[in-house]
C-alpha positions as CSV (number, residue, x, y, z in Angstrom):
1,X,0.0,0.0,0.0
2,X,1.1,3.3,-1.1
3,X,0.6,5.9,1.3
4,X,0.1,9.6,-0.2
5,X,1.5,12.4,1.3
6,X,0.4,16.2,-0.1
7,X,2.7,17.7,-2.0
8,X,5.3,20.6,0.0
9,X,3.9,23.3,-1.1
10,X,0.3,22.6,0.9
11,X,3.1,21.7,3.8
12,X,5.1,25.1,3.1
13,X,1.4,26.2,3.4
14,X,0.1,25.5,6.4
15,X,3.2,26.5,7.8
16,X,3.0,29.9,6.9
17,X,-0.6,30.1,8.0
18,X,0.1,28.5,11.5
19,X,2.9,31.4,11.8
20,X,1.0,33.8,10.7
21,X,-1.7,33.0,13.4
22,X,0.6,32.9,16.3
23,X,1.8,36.3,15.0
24,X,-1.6,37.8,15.3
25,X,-2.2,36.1,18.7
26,X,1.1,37.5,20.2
27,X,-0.3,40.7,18.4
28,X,-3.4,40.9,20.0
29,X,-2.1,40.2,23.7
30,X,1.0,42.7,23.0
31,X,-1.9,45.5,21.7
32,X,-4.2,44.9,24.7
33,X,-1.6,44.6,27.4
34,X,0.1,48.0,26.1
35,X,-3.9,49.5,25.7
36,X,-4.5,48.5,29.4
37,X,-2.3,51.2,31.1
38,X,-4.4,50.8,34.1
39,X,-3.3,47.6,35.4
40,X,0.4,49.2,35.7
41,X,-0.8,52.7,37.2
42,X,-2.8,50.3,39.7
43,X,0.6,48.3,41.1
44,X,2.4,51.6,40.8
45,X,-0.2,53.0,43.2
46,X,0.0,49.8,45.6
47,X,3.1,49.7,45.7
48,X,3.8,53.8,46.3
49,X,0.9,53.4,49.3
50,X,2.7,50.7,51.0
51,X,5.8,52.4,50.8
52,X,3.9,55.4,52.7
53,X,2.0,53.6,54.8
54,X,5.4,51.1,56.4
55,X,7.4,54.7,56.2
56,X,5.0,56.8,58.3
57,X,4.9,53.7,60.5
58,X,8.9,54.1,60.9
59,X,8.6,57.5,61.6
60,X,5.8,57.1,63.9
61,X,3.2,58.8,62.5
62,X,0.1,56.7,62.4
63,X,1.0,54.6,65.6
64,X,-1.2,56.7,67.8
65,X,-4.4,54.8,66.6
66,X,-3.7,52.9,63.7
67,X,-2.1,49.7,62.7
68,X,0.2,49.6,60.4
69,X,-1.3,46.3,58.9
70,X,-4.4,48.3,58.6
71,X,-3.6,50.9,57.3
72,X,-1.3,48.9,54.5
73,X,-4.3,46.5,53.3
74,X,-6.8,48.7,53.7
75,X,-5.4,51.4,51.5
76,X,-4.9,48.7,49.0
77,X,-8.2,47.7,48.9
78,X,-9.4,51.4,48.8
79,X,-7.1,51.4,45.2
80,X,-8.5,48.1,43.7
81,X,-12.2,49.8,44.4
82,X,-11.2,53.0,42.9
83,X,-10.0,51.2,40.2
84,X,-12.7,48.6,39.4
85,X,-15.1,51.8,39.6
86,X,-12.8,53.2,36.7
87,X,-13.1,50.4,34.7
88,X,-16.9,50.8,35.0
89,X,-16.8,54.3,33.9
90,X,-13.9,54.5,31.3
91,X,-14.8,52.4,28.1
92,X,-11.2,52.0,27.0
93,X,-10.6,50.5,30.3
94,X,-13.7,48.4,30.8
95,X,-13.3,44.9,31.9
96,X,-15.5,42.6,34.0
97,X,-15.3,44.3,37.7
98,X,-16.5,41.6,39.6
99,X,-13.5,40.1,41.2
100,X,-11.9,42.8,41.8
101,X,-14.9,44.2,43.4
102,X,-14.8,41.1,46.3
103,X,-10.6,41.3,46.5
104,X,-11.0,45.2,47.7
105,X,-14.1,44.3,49.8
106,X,-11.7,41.3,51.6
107,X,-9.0,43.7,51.5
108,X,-11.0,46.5,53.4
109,X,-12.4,43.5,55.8
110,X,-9.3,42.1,56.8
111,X,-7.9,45.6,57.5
112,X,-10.9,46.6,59.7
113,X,-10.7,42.8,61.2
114,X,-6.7,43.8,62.0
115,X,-7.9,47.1,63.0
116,X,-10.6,46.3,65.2
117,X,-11.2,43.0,65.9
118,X,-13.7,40.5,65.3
119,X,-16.0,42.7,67.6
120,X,-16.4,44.9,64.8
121,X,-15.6,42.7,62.0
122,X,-18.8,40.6,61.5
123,X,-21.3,44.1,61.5
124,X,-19.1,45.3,59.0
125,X,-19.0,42.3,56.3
126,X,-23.6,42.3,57.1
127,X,-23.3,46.0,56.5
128,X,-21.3,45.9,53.1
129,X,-23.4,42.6,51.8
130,X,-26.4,44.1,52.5
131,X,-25.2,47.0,50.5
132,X,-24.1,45.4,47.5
133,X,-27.4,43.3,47.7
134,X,-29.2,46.5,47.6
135,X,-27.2,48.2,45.2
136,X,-27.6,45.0,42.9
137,X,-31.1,45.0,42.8
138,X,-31.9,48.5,42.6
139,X,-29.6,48.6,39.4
140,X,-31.1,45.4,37.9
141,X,-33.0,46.2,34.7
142,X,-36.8,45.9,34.9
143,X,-38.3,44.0,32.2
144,X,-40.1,45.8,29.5
């Protein structure tokens, strides 16, 4: 049995076309990670705020009252809100919100746990989910 193989130049081909795919992939993901200017402004900011919060600590401003922990995760999660609401409003930013919604919410929650305790820490988490239950269904679409 003679077994037929195509000819080199369908080969040659699909060769090109396969490179020429990955080219546009790596083309798309360069173009959208260079678009989304965001993301990097976001750990510049998280990174700058931590670099505040552990300095003031060092100089002992903040010690008074705060926690340095605190004050540390909870300003990060005040940046990932701020930014998820950006990406909300900004179309050429706009990408789904949702988790970074809950990692700022944990982020505030765990600072206010470290802050205040667990006396505190359990009315807070009720307060904010019965927030964002309301706010949820008082932004739903009603049905025409």
């Amino acid at each position: 049995m003679e077994q037929k193989y195509p000819p080199k130049d369908e080969k040659e081909e699909e060769k090109q076309h396969e490179k020429e795919d990955e080219k546009k992939d790596e083309k798309r993901w360069e173009e959208k990670y260079h678009q989304d200017a965001l993301s990097s402004i976001t750990w510049a900011c998280i990174l700058i705020w931590l670099g505040i919060a552990f300095l003031a600590n060092a100089l002992g401003w903040w010690t008074w009252f705060w926690k340095v922990e605190a004050i540390a995760i909870g300003g990060v999660g005040v940046i990932v809100l701020i930014v998820a609401l950006l990406r909300l409003v900004m179309p050429q930013y706009r990408i789904p919100v949702t988790g970074s919604l809950v990692l700022g919410l944990v982020f505030l929650g765990v600072a206010f746990w470290i802050q205040f305790g667990t006396v505190w820490f359990w009315p807070v988490i009720l307060i904010v989910v019965g927030a964002i239950l309301l706010v949820r269904s008082l932004s739903r679409r009603k049905p025409k």
